[in-house]
C-alpha positions as CSV (number, residue, x, y, z in Angstrom):
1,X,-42.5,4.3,15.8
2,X,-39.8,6.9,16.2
3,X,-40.3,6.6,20.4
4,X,-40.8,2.5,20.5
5,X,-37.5,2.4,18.1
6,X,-35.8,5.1,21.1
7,X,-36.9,3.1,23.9
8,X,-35.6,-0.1,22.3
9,X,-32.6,1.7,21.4
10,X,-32.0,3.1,24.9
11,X,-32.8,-0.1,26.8
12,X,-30.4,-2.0,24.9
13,X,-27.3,0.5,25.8
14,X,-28.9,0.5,29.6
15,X,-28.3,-3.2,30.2
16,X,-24.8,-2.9,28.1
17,X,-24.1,-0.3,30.9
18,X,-25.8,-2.1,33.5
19,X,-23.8,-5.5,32.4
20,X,-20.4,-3.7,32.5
21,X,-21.0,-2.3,35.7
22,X,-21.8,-5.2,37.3
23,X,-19.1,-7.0,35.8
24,X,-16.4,-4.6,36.8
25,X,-17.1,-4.7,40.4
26,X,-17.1,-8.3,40.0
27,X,-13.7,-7.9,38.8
28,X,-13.0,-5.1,41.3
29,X,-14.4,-7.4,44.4
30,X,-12.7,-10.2,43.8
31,X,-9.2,-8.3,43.4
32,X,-9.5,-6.6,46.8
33,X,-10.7,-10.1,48.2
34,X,-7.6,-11.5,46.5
35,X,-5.3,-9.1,47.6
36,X,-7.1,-8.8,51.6
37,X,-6.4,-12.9,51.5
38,X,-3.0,-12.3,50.3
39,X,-2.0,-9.6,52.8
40,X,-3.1,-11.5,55.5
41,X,-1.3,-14.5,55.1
42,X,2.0,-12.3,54.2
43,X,0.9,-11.0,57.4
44,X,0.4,-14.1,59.8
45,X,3.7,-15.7,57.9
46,X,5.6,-12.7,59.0
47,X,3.9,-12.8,62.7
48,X,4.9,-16.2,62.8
49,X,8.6,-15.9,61.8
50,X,8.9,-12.7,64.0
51,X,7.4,-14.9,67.3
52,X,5.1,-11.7,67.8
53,X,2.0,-14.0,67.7
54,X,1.5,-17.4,69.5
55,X,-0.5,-19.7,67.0
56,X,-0.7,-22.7,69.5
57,X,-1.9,-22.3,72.8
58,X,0.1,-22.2,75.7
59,X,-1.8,-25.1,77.3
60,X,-1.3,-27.3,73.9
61,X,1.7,-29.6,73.4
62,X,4.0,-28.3,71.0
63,X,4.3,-30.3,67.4
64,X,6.3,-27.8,65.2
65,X,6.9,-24.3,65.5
66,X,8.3,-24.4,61.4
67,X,4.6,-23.5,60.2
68,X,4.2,-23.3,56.5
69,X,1.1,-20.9,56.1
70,X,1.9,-20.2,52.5
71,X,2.0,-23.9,51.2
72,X,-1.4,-24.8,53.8
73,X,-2.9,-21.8,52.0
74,X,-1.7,-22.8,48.9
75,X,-3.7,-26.5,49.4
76,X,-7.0,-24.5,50.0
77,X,-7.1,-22.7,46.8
78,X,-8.5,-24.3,44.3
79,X,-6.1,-25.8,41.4
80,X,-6.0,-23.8,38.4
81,X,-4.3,-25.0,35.3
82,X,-3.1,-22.1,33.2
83,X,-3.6,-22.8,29.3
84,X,-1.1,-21.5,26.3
85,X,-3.4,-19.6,24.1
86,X,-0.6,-18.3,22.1
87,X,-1.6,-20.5,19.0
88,X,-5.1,-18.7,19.0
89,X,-3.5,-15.7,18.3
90,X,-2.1,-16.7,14.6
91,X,-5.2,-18.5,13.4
92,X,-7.0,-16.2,10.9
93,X,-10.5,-17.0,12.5
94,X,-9.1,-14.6,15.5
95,X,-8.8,-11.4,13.5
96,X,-12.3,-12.0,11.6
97,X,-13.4,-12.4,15.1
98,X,-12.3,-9.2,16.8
99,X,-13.2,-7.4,13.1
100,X,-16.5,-8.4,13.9
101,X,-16.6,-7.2,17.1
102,X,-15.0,-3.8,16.5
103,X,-17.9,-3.2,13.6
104,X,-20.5,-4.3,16.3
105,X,-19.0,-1.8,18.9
106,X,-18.9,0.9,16.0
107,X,-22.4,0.3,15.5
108,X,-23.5,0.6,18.9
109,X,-21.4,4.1,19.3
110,X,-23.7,4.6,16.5
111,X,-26.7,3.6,17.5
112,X,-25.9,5.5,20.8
113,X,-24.8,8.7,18.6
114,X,-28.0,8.5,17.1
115,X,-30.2,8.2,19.7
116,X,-28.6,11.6,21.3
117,X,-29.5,13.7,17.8
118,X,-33.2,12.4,17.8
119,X,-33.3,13.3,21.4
120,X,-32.4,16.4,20.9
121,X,-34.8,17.1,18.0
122,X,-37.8,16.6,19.8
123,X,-36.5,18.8,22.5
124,X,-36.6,21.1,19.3
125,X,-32.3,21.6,19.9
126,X,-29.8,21.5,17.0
127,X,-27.9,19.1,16.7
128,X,-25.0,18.5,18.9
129,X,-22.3,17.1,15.6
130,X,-23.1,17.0,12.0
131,X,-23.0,13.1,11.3
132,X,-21.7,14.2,7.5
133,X,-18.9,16.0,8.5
134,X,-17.5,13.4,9.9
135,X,-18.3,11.1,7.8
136,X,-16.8,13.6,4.9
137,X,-13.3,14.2,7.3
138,X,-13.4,10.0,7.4
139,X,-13.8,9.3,4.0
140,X,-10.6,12.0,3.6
141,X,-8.9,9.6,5.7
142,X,-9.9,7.0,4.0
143,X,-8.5,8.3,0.7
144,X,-4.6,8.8,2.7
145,X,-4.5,5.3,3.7
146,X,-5.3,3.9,0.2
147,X,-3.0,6.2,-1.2
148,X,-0.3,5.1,1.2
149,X,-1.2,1.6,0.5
150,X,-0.2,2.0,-2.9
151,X,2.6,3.2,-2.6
152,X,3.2,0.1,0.0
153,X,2.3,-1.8,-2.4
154,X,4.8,-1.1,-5.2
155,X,7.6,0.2,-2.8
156,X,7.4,-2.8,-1.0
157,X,5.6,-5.8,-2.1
158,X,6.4,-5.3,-5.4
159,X,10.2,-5.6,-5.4
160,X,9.3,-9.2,-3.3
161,X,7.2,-10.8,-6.3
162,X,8.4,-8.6,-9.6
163,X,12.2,-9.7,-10.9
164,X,14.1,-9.7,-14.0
165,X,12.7,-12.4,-16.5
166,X,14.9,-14.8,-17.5
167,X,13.5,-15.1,-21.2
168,X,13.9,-13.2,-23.8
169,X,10.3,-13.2,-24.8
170,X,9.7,-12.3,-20.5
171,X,11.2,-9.2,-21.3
172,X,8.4,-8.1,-24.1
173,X,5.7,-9.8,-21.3
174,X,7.3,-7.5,-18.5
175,X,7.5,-4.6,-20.5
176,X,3.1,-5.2,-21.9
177,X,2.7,-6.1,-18.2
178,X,3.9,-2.9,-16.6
179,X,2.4,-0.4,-19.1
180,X,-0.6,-2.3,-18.1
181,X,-0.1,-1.7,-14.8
182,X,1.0,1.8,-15.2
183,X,-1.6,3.0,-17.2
184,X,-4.3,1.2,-14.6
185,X,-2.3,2.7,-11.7
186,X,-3.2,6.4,-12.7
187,X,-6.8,5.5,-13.5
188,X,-7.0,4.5,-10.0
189,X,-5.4,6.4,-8.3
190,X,-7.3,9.5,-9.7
191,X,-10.8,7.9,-9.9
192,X,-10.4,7.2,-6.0
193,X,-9.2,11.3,-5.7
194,X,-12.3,12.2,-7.7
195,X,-14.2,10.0,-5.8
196,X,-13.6,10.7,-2.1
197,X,-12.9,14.1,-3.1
198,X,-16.3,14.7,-4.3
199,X,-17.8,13.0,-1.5
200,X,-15.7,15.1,0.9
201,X,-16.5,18.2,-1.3
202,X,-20.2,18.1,-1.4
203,X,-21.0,16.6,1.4
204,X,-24.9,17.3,2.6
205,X,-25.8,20.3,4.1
206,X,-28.5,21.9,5.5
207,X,-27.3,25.2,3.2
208,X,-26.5,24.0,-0.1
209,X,-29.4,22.2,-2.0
210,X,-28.3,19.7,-4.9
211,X,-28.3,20.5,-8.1
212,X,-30.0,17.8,-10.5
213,X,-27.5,16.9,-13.3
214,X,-29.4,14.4,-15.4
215,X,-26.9,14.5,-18.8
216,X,-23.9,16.0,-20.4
217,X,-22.7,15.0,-23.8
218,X,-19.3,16.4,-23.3
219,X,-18.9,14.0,-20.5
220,X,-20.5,10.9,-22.4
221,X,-18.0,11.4,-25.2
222,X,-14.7,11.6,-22.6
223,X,-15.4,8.7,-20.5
224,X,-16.7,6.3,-23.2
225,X,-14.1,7.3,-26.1
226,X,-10.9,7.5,-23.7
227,X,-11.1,4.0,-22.1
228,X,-12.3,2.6,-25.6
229,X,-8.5,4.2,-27.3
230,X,-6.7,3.1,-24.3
231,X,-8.1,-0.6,-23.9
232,X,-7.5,-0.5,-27.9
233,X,-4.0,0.0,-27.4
234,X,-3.5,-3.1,-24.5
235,X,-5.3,-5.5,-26.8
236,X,-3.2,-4.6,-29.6
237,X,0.3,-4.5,-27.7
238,X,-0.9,-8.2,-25.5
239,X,-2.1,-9.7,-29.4
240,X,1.0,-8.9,-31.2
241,X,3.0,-9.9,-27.9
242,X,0.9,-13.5,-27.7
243,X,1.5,-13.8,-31.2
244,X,5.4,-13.2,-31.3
245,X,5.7,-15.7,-28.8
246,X,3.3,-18.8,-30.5
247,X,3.9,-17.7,-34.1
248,X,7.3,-19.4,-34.3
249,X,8.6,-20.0,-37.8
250,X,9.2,-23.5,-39.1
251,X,12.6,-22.5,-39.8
252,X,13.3,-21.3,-36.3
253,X,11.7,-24.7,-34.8
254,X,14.4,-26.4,-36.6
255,X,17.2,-25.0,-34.9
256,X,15.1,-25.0,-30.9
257,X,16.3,-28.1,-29.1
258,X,13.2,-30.4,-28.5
259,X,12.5,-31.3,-25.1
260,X,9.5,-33.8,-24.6
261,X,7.6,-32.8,-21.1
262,X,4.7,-35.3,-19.9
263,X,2.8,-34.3,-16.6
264,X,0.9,-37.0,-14.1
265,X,0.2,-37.5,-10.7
266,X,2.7,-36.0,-9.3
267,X,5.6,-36.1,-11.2
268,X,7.0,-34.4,-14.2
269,X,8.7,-37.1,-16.8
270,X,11.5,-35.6,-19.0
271,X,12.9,-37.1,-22.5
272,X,15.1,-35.2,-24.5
273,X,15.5,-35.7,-28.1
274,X,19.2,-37.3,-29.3
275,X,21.6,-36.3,-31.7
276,X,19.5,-35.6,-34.5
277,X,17.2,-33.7,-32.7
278,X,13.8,-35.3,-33.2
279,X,12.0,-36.9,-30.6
280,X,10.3,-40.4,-31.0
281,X,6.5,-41.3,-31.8
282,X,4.5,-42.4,-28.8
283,X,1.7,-44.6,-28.4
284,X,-0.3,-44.7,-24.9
285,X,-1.4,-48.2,-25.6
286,X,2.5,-49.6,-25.3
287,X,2.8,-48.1,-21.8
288,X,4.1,-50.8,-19.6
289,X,5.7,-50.3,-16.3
290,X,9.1,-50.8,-18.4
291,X,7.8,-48.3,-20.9
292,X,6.5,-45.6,-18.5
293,X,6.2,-42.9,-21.9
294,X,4.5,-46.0,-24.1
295,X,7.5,-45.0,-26.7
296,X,6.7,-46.8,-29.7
297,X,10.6,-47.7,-30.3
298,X,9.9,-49.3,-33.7
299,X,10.2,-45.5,-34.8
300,X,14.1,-45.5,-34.8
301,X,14.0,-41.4,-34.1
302,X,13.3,-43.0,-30.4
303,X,17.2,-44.9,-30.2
304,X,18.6,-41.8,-28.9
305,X,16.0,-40.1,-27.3
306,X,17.4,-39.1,-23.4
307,X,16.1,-40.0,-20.1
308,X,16.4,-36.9,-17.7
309,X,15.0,-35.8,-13.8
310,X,15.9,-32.5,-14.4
311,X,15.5,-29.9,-17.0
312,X,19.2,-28.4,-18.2
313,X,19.4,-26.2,-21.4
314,X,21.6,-23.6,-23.0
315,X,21.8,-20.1,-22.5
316,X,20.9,-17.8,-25.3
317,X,19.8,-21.0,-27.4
318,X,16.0,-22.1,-28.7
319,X,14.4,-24.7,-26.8
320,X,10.9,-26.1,-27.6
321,X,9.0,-27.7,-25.1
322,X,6.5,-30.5,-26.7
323,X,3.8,-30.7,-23.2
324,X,1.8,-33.4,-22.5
325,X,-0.3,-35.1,-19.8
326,X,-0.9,-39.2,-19.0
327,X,-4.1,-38.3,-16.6
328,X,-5.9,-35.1,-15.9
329,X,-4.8,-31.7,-16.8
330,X,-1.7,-30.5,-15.7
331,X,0.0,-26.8,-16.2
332,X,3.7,-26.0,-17.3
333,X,5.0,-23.0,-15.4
334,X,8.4,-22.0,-15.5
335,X,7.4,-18.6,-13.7
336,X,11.0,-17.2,-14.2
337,X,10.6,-17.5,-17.9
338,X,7.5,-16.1,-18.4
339,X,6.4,-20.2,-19.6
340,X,2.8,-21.5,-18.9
341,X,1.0,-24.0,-21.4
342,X,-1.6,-26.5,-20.3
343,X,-1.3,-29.9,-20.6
344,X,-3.7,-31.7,-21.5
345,X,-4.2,-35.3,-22.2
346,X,-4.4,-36.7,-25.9
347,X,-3.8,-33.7,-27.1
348,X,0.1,-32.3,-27.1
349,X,0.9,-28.9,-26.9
350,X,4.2,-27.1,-27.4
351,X,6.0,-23.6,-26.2
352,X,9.1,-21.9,-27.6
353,X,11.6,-19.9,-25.7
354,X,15.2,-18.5,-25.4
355,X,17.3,-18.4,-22.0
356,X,19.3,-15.0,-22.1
357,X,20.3,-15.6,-18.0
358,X,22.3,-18.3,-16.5
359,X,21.8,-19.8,-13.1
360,X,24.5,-18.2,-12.1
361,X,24.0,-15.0,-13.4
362,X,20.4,-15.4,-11.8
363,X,21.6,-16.1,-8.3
364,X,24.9,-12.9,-9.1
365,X,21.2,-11.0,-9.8
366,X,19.3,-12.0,-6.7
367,X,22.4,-11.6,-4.4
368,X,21.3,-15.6,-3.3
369,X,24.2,-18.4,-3.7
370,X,21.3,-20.9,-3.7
371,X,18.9,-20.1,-6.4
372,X,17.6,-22.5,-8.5
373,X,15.0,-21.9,-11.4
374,X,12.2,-24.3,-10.8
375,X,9.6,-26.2,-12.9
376,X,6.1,-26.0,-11.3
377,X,2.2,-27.2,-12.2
378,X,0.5,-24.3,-12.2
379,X,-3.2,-26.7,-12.2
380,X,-4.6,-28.2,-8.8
381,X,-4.5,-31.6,-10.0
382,X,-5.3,-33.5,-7.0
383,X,-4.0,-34.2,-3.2
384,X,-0.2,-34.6,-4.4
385,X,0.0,-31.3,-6.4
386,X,2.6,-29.8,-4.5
387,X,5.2,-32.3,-5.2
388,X,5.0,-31.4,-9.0
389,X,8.6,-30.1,-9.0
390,X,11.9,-30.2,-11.5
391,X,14.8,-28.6,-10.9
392,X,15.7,-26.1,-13.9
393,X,19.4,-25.3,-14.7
394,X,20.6,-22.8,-17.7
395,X,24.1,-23.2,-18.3
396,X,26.6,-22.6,-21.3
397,X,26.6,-24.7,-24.3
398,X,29.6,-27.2,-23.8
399,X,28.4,-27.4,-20.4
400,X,25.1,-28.6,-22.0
401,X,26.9,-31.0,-24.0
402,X,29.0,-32.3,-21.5
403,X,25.7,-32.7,-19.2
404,X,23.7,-34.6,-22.0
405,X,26.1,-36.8,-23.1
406,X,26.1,-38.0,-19.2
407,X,22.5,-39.1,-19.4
408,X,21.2,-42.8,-19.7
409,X,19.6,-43.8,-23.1
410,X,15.4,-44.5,-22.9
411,X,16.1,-47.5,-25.0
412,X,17.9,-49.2,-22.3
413,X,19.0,-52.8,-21.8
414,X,15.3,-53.7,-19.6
415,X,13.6,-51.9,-22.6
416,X,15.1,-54.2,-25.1
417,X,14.8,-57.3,-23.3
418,X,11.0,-56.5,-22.7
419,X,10.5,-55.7,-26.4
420,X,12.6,-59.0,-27.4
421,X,10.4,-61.1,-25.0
422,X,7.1,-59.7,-26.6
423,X,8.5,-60.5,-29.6
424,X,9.4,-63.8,-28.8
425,X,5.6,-64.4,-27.3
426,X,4.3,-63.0,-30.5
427,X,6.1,-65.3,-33.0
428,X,5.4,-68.1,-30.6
429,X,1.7,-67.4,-30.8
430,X,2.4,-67.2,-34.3
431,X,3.3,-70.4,-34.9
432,X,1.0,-72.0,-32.8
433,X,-1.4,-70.7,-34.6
434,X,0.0,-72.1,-38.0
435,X,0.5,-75.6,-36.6
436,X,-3.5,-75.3,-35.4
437,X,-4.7,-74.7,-39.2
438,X,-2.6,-77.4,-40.6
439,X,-3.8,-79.7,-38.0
440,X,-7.2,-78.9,-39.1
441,X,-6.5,-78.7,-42.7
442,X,-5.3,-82.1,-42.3
């Protein structure tokens, strides 16, 4: 088996060598046959500038003596059209491809190394390299580079997607979040030490035999009861955060100005509540292309209730978001808040939170003049996701007021006169309806 595995092995790298060869001097053939043509003509061109050499007989009538060898030469070559592979190059199919084929050439070297060492057994030599010493000095490698990609990592990439929140709840997030990640970060980084180390360490050898270490209590009890206290401690701190955050008191959702959110395809839909603060019943069966919302504006609490295509609130005030969605589910995802809720259809529900930056303090922050918070949809709710955008503004409180008591009324003019001409249509039916029965009474 061992020599039908050998001569498999062998003939395989034979015809890779055999194949290369061959297509090297191909290569090298048709250079030197390139460059002989090439000379040649440079030659005869120069020849024929120079006079040295006659190109027509003597005997011959003379046509032209302005011979143009290199454009004649030019017309017997074959027409080449050179391509722009440029594109090829930033399409990520390209890099798994040549990943592929620098494993494949590893495993051949491989294969190849192999081959060598079995050879040289059963020629009853020692082995020219110990395959686990290398593999031992790689896997130390191994471990530098993941080191240095950690600290890449948070030296780096972590300044690019990790900012200030601009919540005052994000600040108690941010602060779970990067104990988390701190506590995770030297678990890692030590397990992977322990890991390669070990590997490195004890790697085999033909003089050390392995000890057998089926059980040790003392370990048992460390590994089990030390990630149990430490996981303990996450849930805890990520429950009691979760909890500050939904468990709002009724008192404080009295004084949280009450913005009505409704996600669909693909558009956010903004009504803030009037002056007294309370936002209007709905009803989805009075949606109407007038009534986008279906408001049910016999609830007078609706009168006031403000139209809006962007999200403006105070700094350092309460705001409560009431979420809902007309279609499939949608996410709200204010990222620079620390704000994600679900909505879903039929079924509204609500998040609490307090600005403590303004967008201009925000954009002072991020040294960027044009920085705008953003609303987002943090679901893939279908072709048009993308465009699921609002512009978010925190600014101070008169400049709140000022800004709301700029925006148009839901109950508009159009809205009335639809209501008043279903209304109309309805007292009409009414009364048609009387005049039938005393027709028939009669």
């Amino acid at each position: 088996m061992r020599l039908r595995e050998i001569f498999n092995i062998r003939t395989v790298a034979a015809i890779l060598v055999i194949c290369t060869l061959n297509v090297t001097n191909t290569v090298t053939f048709a250079r030197v046959q390139d460059s002989t043509i090439s000379s040649t003509t440079a030659a005869i061109d120069t020849a024929a500038k120079a006079g040295s050499i006659d190109l027509v007989p003597s005997s011959a009538p003379l046509i032209s003596t302005a011979v143009d060898t290199v454009a004649r030469y030019a017309n017997m070559q074959p027409i080449v059209e050179t391509k722009d592979y440029s594109e090829s190059y930033k399409v990520a199919t390209y890099y798994v491809l040549m990943f592929l084929l620098l494993c494949v050439f590893i495993a051949i070297i491989g294969k190849i190394l192999k081959v060598h060492e079995i050879s040289r057994e059963m020629q009853g030599l020692k082995a020219a390299f110990n395959g686990r010493r290398i593999q031992g000095v790689f896997l130390g490698i191994f471990l530098l580079f993941g080191l240095y990609g950690v600290y890449w990592s948070y030296a780096v990439q972590g300044p690019m997607s990790l900012h200030e929140s601009a919540s005052e709840h994000g600040l108690d997030i941010d602060f779970m979040f990067n104990t988390t990640l701190v506590i995770t970060t030297i678990v890692f980084i030590l397990t992977h030490i322990a890991l390669f180390g070990f590997s490195f360490q004890y790697r085999g050898s033909e003089n050390r035999k392995a000890y057998f270490f089926p059980h040790n209590n003392s370990l048992e009890r460390i590994w089990t009861i030390v990630p149990a206290i430490v996981l303990t401690v996450l849930v805890l701190l990520g429950f009691f955060t979760w909890r500050g955050i939904t468990n709002v008191s009724a008192e404080d959702q009295k004084k949280a100005i009450n913005i009505e959110v409704t996600g669909e395809q693909f558009k956010w839909s903004l009504r803030y509540a009037g002056f007294d603060n309370q936002i209007g019943n709905r009803n989805y069966k009075l949606t109407t292309p007038t009534n986008g919302l279906g408001i049910d504006f016999k609830d007078q609490k609706s009168w006031d209730d403000k139209l809006t295509s962007e999200i403006v609130i105070p700094v350092n005030k309460a705001v409560r978001i009431v979420i809902n969605s007309k279609d499939v589910l949608h996410s709200f995802y204010l990222p620079d808040f620390r704000v994600q809720m679900n909505a879903v259809p039929g079924m509204p529900t609500t998040f609490q939170f307090t600005p403590r930056l303004t967008t201009a303090q925000m954009r002072e922050k991020r040294n960027n003049p044009a920085y705008d918070y953003v609303l987002l949809c943090a679901k893939i709710c279908g072709a048009g996701h993308y465009n699921m955008q609002a512009k978010v503004t925190v600014v101070s409180e008169a400049e709140y007021a000022a800004w709301l008591a700029k925006q148009p009324l839901y109950y508009n003019d159009d809205v009335k006169r639809e209501l008043q001409l279903v209304e109309n249509s309805k007292t009409e039916e009414i009364n048609k309806m009387a005049l039938n029965k005393n027709n028939t009474i009669k």
